[in-house]
VOLUMGU-813880 format. One record per residue: x, y, z of N, C-alpha, C in turn. Coordinates in pm, whole numbers, padded with zeros to 5 digits, always signed. Layout:
BEGIN
XYZXYZXYZ...
// end
This chain:
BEGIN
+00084-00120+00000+00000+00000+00000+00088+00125+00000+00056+00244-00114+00120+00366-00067+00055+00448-00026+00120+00548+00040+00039+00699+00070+00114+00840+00034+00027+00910+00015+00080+01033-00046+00016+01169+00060+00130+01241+00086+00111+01321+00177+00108+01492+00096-00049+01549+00132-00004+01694+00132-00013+01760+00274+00095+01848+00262+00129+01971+00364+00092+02130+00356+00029+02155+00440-00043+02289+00397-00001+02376+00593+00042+02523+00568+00059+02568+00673+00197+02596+00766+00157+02549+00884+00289+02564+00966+00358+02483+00976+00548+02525+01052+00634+02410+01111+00544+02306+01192+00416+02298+01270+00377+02210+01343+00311+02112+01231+00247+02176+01156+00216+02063+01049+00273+01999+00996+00372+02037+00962+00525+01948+00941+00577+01832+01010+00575+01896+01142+00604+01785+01209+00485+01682+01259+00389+01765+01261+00295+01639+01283+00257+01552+01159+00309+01587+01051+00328+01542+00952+00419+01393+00933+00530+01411+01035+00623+01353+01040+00608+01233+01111+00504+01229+01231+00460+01143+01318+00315+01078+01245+00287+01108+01086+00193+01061+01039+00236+01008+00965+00342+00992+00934+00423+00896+00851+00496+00808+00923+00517+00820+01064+00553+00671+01156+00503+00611+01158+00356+00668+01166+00242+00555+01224+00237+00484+01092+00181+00541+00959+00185+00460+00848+00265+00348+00803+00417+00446+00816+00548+00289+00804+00529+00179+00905+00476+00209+01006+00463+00087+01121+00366-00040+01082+00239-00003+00975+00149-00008+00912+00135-00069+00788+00323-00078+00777+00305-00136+00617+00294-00052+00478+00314+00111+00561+00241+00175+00398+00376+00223+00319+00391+00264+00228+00525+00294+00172+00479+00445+00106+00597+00527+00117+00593+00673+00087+00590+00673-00109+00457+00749-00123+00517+00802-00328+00488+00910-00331+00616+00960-00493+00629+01092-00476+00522+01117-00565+00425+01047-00638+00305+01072-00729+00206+00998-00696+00118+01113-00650-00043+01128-00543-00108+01011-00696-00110+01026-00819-00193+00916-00918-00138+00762-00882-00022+00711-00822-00006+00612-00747-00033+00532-00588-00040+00667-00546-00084+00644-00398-00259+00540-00392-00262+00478-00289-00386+00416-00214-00460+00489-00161-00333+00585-00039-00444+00641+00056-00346+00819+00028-00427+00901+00040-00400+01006+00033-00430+01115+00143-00337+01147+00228-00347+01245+00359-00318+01396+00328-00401+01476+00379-00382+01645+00360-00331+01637+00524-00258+01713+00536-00259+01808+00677-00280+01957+00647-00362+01985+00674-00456+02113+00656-00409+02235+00733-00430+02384+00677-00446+02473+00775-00574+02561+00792-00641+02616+00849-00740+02704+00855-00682+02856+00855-00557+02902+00874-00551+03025+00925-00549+03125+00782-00528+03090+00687-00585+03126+00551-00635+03083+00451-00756+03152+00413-00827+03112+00296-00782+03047+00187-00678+03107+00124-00586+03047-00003-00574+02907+00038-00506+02869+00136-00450+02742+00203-00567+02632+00152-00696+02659+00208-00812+02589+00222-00849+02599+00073-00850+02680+00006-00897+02667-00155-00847+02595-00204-00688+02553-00195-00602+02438-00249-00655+02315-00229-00691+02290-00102-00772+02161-00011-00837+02180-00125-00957+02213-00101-01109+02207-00177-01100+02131-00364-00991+02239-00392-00996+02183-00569-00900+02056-00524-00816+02036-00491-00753+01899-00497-00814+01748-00468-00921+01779-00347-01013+01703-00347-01085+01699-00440-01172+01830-00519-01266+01733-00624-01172+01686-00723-01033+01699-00778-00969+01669-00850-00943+01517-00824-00956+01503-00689-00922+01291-00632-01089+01217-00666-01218+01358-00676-01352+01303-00664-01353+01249-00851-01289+01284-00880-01327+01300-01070-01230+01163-01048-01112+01139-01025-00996+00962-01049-01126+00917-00979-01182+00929-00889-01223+00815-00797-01344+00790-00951-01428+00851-00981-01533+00848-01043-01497+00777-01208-01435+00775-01179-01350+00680-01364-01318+00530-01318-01310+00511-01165-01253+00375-01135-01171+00410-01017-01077+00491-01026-00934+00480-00901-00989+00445-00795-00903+00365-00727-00943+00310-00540-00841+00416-00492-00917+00457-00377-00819+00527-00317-00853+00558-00172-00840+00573-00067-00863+00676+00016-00810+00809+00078-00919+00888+00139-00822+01017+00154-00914+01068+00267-00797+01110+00365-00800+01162+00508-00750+01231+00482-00848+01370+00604-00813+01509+00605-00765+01561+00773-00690+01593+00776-00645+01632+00922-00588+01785+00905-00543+01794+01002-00500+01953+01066-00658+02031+01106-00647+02158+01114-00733+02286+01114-00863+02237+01074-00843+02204+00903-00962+02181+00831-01052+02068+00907-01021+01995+00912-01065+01851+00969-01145+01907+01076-01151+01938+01180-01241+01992+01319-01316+02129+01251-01292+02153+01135-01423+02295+01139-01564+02171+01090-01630+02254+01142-01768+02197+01130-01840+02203+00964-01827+02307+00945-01822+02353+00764-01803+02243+00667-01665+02250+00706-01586+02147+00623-01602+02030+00613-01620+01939+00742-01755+01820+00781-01839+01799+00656-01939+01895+00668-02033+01925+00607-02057+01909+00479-01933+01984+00444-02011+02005+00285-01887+01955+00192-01761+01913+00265-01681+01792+00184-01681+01688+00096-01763+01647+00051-01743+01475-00017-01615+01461-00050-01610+01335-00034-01481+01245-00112-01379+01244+00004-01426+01289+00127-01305+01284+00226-01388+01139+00349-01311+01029+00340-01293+00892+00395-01340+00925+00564-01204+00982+00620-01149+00997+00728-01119+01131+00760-01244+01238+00856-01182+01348+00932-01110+01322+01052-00990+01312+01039-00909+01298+01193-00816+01394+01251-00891+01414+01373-00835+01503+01515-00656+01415+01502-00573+01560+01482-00460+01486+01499-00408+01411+01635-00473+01477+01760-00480+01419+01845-00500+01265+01865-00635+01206+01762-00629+01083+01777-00595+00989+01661-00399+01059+01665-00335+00945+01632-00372+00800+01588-00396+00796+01733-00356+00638+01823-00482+00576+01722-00593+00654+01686-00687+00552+01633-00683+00533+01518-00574+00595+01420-00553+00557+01256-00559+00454+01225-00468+00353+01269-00497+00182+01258-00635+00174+01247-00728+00131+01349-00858+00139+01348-00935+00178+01285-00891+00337+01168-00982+00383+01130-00962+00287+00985-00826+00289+00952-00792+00226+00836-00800+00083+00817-00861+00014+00955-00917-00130+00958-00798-00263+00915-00683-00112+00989-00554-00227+00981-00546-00254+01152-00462-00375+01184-00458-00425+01354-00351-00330+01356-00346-00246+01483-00222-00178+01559-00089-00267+01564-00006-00229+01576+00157-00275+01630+00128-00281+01781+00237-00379+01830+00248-00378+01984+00237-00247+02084+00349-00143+01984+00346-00042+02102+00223+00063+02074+00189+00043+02219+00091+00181+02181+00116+00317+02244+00032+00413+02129+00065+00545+02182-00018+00618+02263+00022+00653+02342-00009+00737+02477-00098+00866+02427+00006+00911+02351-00038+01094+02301+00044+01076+02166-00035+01174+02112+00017+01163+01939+00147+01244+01897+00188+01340+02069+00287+01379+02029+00413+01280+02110+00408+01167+02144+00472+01083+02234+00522+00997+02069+00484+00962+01964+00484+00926+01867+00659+00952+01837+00742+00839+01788+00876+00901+01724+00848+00924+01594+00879+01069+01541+00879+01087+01392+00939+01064+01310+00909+00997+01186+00939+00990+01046+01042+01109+00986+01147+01172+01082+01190+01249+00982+01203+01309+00907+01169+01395+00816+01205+01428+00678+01342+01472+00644+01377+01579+00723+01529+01641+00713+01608+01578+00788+01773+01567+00763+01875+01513+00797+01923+01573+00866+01897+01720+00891+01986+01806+00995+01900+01898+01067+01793+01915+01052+01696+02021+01078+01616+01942+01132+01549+01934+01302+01460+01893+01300+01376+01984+01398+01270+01966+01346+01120+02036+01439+01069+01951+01579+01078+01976+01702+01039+01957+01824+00916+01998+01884+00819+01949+01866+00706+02024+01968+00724+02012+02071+00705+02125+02186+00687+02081+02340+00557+02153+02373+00479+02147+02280+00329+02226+02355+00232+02174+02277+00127+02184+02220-00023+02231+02186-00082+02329+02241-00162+02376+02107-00309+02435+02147-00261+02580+02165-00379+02623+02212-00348+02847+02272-00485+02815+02337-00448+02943+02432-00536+02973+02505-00607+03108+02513-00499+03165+02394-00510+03312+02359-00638+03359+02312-00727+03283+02236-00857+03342+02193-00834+03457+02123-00733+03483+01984-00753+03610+01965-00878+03598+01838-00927+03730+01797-01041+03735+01744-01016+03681+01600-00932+03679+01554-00955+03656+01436-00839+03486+01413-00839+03419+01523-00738+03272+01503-00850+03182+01560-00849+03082+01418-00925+02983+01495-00865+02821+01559-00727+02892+01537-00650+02773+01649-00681+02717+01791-00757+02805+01849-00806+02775+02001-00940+02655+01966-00970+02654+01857-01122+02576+01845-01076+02445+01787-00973+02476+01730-00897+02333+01634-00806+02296+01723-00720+02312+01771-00625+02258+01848-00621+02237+01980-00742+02363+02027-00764+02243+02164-00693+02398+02245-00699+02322+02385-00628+02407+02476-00509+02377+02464-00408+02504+02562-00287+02452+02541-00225+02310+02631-00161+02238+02599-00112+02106+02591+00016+02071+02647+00085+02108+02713+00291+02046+02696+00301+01934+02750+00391+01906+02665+00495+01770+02667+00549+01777+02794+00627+01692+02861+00688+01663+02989+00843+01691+02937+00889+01762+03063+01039+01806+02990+01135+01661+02943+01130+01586+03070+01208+01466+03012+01216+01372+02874+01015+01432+02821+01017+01344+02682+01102+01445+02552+01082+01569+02642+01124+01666+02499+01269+01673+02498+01337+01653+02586+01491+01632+02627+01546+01544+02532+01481+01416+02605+01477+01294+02550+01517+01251+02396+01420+01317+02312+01405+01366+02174+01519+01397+02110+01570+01552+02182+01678+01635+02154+01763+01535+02130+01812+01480+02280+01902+01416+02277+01951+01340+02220+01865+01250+02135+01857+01169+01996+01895+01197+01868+01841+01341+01877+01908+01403+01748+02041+01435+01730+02067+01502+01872+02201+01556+01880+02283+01451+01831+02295+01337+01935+02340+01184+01907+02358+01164+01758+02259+01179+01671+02235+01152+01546+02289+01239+01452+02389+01374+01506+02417+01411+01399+02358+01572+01400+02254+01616+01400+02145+01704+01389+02163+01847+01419+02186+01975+01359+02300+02046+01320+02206+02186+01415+02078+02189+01373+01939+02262+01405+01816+02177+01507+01779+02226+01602+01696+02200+01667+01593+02331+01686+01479+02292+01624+01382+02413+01633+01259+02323+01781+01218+02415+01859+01153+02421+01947+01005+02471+01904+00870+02433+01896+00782+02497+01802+00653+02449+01928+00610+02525+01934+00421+02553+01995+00349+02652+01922+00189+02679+01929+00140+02746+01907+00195+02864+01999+00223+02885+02113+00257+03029+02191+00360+02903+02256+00511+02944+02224+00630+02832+02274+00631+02874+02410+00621+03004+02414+00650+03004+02573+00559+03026+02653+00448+02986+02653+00363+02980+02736+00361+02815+02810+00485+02782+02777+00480+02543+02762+00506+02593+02924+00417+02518+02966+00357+02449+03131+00387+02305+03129+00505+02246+03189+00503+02140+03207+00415+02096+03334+00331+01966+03348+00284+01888+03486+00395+01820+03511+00439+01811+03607+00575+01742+03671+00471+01597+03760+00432+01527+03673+00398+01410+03720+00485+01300+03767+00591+01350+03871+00660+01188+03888+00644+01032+03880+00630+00972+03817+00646+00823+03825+00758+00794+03916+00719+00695+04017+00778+00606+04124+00903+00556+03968+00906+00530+03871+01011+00431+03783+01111+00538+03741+01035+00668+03706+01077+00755+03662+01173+00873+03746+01149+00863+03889+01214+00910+04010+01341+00901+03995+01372+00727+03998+01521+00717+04001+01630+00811+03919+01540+00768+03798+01650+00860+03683+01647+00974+03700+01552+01044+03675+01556+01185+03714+01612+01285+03844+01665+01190+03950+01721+01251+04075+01863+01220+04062+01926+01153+03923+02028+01189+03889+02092+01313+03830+01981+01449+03783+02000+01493+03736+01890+01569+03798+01932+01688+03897+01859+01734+03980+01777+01915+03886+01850+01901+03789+01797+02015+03674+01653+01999+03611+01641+01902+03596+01552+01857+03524+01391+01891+03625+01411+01854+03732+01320+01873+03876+01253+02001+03900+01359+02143+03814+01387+02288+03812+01336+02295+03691+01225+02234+03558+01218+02259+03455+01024+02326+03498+01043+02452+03543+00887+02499+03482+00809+02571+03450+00905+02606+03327+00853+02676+03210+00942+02672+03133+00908+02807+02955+00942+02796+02878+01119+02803+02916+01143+02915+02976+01302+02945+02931+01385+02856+03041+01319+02755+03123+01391+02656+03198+01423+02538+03087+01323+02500+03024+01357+02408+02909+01465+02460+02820+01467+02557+02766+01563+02636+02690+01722+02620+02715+01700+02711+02845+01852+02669+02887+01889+02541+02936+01832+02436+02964+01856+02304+02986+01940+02270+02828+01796+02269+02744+01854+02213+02613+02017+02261+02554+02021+02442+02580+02127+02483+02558+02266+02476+02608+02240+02362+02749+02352+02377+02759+02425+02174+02752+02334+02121+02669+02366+01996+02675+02472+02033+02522+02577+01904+02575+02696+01892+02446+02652+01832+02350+02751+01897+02270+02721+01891+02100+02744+01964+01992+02708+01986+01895+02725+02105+01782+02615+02137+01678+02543+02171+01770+02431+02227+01662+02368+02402+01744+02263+02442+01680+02179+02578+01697+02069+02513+01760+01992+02619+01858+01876+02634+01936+01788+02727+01895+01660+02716+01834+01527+02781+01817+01437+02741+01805+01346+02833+01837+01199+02849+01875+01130+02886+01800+00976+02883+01803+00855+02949+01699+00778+02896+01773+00684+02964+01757+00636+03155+01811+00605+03234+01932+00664+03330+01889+00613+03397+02060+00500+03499+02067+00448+03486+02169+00270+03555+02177+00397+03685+02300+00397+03890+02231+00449+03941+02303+00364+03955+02477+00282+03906+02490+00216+03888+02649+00310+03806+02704+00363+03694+02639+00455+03601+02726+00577+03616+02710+00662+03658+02608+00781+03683+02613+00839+03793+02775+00889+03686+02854+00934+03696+02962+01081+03794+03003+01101+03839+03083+01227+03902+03115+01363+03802+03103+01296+03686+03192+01381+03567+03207+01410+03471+03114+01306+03472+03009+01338+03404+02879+01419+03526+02774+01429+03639+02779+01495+03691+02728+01674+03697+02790+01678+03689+02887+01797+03644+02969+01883+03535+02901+01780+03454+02926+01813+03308+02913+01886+03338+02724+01808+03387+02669+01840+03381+02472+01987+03452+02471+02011+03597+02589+02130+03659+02579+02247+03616+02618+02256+03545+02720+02345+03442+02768+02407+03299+02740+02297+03249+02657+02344+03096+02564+02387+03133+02451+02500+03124+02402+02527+03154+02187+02467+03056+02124+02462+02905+02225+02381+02797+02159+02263+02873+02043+02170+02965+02135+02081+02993+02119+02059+03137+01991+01976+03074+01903+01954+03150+01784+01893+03264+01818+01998+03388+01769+01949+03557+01816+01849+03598+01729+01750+03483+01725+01601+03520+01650+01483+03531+01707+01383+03626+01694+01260+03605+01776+01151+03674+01704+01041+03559+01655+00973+03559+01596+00847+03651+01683+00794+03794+01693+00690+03847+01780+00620+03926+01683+00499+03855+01666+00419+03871+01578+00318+04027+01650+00320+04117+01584+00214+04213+01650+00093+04252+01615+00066+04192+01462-00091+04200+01417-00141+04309+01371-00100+04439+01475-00145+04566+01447-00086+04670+01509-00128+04792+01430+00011+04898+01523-00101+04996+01567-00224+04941+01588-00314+05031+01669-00392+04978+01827-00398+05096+01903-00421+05015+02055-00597+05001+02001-00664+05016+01935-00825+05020+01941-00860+04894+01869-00750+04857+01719-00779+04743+01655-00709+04610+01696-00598+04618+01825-00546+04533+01919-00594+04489+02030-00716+04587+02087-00825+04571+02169-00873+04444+02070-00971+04518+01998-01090+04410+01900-01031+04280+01856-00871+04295+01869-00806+04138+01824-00839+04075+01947-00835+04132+02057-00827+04060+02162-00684+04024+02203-00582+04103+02193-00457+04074+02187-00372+04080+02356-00390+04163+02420-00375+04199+02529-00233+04247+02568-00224+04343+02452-00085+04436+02477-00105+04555+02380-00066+04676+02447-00074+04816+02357+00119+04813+02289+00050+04896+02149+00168+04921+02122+00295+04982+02167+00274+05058+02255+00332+05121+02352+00404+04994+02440+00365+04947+02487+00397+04762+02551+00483+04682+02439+00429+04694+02351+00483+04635+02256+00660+04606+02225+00636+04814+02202+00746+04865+02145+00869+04850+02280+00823+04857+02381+00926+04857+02504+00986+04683+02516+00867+04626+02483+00946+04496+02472+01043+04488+02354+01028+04506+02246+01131+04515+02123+01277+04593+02168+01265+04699+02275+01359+04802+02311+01434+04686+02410+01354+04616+02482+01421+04567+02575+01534+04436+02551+01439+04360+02456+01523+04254+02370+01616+04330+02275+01639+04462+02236+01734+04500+02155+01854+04528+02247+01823+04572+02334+01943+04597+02448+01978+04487+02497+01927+04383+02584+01971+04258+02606+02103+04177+02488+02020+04182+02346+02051+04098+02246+02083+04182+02146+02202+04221+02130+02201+04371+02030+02229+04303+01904+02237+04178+01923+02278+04101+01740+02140+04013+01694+02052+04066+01765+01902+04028+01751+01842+04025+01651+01777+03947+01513+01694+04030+01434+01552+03957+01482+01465+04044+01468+01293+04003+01480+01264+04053+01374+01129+03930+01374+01022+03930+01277+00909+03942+01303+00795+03994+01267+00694+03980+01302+00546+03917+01202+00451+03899+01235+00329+03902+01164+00230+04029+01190+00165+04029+01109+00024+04181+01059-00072+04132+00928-00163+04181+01004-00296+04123+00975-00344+04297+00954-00378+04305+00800-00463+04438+00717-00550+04410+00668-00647+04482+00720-00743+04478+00676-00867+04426+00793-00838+04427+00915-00925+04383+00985-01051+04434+01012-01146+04352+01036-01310+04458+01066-01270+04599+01149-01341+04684+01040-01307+04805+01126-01233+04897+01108-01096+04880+01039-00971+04937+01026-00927+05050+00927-00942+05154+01019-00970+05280+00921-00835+05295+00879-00810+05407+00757-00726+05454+00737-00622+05508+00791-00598+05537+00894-00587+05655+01043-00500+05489+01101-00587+05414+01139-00541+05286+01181-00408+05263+01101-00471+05171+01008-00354+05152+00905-00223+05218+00935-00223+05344+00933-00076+05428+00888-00046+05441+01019-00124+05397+01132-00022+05349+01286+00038+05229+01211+00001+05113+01122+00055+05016+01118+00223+05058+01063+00151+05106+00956+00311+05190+00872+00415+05269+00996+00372+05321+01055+00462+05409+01130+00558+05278+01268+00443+05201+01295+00494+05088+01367+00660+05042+01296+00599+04943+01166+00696+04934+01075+00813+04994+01058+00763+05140+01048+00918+05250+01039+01028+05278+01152+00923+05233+01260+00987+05252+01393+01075+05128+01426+01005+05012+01398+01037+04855+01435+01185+04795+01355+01193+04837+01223+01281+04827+01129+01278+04686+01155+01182+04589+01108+01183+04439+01118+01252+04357+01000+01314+04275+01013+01459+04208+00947+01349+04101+00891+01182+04070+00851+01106+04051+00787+00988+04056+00865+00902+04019+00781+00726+04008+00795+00639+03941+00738+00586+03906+00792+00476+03767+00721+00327+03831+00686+00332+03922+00595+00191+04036+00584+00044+03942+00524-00045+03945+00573-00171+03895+00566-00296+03995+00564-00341+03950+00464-00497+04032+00428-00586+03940+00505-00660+04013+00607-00727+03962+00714-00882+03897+00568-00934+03742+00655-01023+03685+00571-01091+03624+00709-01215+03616+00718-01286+03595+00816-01290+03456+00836-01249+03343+00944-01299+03197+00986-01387+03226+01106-01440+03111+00995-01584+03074+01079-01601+03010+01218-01632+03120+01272-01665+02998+01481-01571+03139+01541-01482+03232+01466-01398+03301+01570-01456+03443+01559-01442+03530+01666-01529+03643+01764-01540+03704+01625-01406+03755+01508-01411+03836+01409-01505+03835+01310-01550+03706+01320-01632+03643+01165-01763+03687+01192-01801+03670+01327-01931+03816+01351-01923+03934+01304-01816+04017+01303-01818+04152+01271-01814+04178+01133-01880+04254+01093-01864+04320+00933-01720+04336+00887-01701+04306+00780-01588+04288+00679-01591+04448+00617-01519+04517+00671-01546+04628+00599-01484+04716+00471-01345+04635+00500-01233+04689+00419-01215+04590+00284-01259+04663+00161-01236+04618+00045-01122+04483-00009-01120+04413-00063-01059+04356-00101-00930+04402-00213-00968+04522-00272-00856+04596-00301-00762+04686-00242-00858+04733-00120-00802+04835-00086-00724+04713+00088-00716+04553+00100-00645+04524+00147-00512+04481+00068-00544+04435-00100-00416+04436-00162-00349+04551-00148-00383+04686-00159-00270+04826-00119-00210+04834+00002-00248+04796+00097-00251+04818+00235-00134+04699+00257-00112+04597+00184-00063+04489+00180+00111+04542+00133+00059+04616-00003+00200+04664-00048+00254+04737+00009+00210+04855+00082+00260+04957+00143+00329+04934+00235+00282+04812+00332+00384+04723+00427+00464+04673+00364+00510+04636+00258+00613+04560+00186+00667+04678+00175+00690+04749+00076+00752+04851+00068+00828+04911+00194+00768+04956+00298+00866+04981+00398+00926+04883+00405+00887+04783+00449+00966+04647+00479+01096+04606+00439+01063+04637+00269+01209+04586+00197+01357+04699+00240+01270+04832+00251+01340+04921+00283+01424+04892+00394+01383+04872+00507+01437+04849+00615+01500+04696+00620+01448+04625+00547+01515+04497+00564+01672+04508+00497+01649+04586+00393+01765+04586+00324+01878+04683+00402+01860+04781+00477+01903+04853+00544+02017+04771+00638+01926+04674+00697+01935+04608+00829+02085+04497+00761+02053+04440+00619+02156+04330+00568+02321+04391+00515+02273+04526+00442+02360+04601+00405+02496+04599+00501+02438+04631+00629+02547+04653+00755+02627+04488+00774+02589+04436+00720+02621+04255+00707+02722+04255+00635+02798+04360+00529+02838+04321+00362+02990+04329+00476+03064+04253+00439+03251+04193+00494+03230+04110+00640+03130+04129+00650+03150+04016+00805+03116+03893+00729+03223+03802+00859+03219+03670+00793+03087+03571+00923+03018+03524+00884+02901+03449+00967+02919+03302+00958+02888+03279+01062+02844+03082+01094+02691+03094+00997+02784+02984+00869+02573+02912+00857+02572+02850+00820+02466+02774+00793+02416+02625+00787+02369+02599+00661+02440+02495+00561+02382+02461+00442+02269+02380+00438+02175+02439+00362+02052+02380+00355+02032+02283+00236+02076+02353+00141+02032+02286+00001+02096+02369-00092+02074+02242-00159+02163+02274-00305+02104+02336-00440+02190+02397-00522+02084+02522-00623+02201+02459-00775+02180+02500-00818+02204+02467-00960+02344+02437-00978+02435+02415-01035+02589+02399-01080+02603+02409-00924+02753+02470-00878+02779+02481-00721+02748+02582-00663+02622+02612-00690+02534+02741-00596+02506+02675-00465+02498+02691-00320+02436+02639-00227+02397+02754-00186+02268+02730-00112+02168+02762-00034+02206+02781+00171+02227+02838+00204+02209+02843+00367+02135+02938+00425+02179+02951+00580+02123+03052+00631+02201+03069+00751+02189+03161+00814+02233+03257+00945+02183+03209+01073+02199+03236+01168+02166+03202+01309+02059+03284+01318+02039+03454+01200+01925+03465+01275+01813+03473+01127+01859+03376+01053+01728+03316+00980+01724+03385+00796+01888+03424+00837+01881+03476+00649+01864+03466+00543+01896+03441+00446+01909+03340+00324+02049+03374+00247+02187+03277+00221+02285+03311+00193+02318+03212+00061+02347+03284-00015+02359+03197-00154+02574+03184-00162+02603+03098-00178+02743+03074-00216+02759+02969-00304+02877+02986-00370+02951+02915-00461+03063+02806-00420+03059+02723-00440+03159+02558-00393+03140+02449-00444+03268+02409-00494+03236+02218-00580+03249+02148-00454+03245+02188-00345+03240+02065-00193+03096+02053-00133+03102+01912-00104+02918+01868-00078+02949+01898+00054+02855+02032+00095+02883+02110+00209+02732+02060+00280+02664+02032+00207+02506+02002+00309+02508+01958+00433+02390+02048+00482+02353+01985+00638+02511+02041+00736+02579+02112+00656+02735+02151+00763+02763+02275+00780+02816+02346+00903+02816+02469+00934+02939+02491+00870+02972+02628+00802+03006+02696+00730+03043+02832+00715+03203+02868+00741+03207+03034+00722+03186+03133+00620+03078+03229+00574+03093+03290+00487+03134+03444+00491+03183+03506+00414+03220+03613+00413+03105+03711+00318+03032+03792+00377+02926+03835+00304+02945+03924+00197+02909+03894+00037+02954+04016-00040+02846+04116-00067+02735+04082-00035+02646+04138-00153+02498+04117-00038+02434+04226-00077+02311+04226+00026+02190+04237-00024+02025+04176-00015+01981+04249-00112+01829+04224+00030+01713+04272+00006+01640+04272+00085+01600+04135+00188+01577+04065+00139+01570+03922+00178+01643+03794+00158+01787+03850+00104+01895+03755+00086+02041+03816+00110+02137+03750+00155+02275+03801+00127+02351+03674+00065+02499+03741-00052+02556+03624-00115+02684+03692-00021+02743+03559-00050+02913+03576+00002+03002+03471-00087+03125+03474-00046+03201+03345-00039+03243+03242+00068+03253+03156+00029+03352+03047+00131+03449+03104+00230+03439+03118+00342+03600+03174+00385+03723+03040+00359+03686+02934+00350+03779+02793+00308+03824+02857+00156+03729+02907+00103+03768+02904-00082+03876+03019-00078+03825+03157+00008+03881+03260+00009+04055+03250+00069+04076+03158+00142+04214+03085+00247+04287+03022+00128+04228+02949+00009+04301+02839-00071+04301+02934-00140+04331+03007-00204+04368+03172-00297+04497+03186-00264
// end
């Protein structure tokens, strides 16, 4: 039997992606890279944009038209999509809606017998891998944030964490294995609440290692992880600015382990349309946290997310967003034309702002953006940086990136993948810098 996997959305989909392909191999199923060969066919879904979900929709009737000529096939829908009620509804051709949560019952659903071991929690699951050097870690689920316009709180549940010892545990495997990047990923990472449930079995080991006892919260896990041996990078995704802590900012300035990146998404640069998000921080709050992590971490770059176009959002609004921007000088941005989901506080309120006039509103943030981004890389051009080859580009072009999340193009006939790497930066441009080898530049 094969299966064919689509991915739609975030790093968590990814990785839960990854633990949906354990369970399958355990199962007997074998991975193809062409969905017209596959048996069973899995989406992992997102809800948090429209586009995302339109892809879903035509790809399915595109499996409803093979099925209708003859093809056998099945196809399960998980992530976001899967728990809206809508989608339930008015789907055909989808087999299996499954809560990624219940894992454990795929066997069952697919009317194959389980394997011996069983799973506890679906994030207790060892993953399938995809990357050789990069791997994604959850230590949480869920939000608790309720903001008005995310319907992650309704799909994913409350928030959730892993037990520090399993997420350790994990690490530690990778490291072992080689593993160059360790990303740390929750819906709000630092909001992870471990329950310190001792097990009588579990006692012993753990009072060897009296740190572990001291793990509770986000930036206790952090610096644990950061200071275990080895040779790889430490990061995280995402931070909600309500929780970004004094002490987790400590913790990022004091480890080098730890990647001088921080993803703080702000949505909006107005206190009236940050109210109506339900966000629970003024820009003013905002901006002092950005001041504070710049002083702590002066080799810092942040990124953020913004959402234009929200119910409501006058003009006047808006150009707080712009002025935010000008002030923030963010090293990128993930810009979104606000689209209403269904079940969250926003999708009540009137849609007021045009659909053109959120494509302008869209550019105008880009535009500053590139400005300042490019600003920010420029000051980069002769320093030489640690980074990490990702992938490979045409003749001996390679692909990497920076500790704090760049994109660096270089030239080399040496199979550098997956290996840290000095470059000397030549060339800067808004969302990329090129360099050379400092090895190539030495053999000269």
């Amino acid at each position: 039997m094969k299966y064919f996997l689509y991915i739609y959305g975030c790093q968590m989909n990814i990785s839960d992606a990854e633990r949906i392909e354990a369970v399958l191999g355990s199962l007997g199923y074998n991975k193809t890279k062409l969905c017209d060969d596959a048996d069973l066919v899995i989406f992992v879904t997102c809800s948090v944009r429209q586009s995302a979900e339109d892809r879903v929709w035509g790809i399915v009737r595109n499996l409803n038209r093979l099925r209708s000529k003859g093809k056998k096939l099945k196809v399960i829908l998980t992530g976001c999509m899967a728990l809206r009620k809508e989608v339930v509804r008015k789907m055909t051709g989808v087999d299996i809606f499954l809560d990624i949560k219940d894992l454990n019952k795929l066997p069952q659903l697919l009317g194959i017998k389980p394997g011996k071991e069983e799973i506890e929690s679906y994030l207790s699951v060892k993953p399938k891998y995809e990357n050789k050097f990069t791997a994604y870690v959850p230590i949480m689920t869920g939000c608790n944030n309720f903001c008005a316009y995310c319907i992650v709180p309704y799909v994913r549940g409350r928030e959730m964490s892993r037990s520090p010892q399993e997420v350790i545990k994990e690490v530690k495997e990778l490291i072992k294995k080689g593993y160059k990047e360790i990303i740390l990923l929750g819906q709000n990472v630092n909001s992870y609440a471990p329950e310190l449930k001792i097990q009588s079995s579990e006692l012993r080991t753990r009072s060897k290692n009296s740190k572990l006892l001291k793990i509770t919260d986000f930036p206790d896990l952090l610096e644990y992880i950061a200071q275990l041996s080895g040779n790889f990078w430490l990061s995280f995704l995402t931070s909600h600015p309500k929780d970004l802590s004094d002490k987790l900012i400590e913790v990022i300035a004091k480890n080098p382990r730890i990647c001088p990146y921080i993803n703080l998404p702000v949505q909006a640069g107005d206190d009236l349309i940050l109210k109506k998000m339900n966000r629970k921080y003024t820009v003013k709050q905002y901006k002092l946290l950005v001041k504070k992590i710049r002083k702590s971490i002066p080799e810092v770059a942040i990124s953020t997310d913004i959402i234009v176009g929200f119910p409501g959002e006058s003009k006047k609004q808006f150009l707080n967003s712009v002025k935010l921007f000008k002030d923030m000088k963010y090293d990128m941005a993930y810009l979104n034309q606000y689209s209403p989901r269904e079940g969250t506080a926003s999708a009540k309120m009137k849609d007021t702002v045009s659909h053109a006039e959120k494509e302008r509103r869209d550019k105008e943030l880009d535009k500053v953006l590139n400005k300042t981004a490019l600003a920010i890389n420029k000051k980069l051009v002769g320093k030489v940086l640690d980074v990490l080859v990702e992938r490979k580009g045409k003749s001996d072009l390679w692909l990497a990136k920076t500790k704090t999340f760049k994109v660096v193009k270089f030239t080399s006939d040496k199979n550098l993948l997956g290996k840290f790497v000095k470059i000397k930066i030549t060339k800067a441009k808004s969302f990329g810098l090129e360099g050379d080898s400092v090895d190539s530049l030495n053999s000269i």
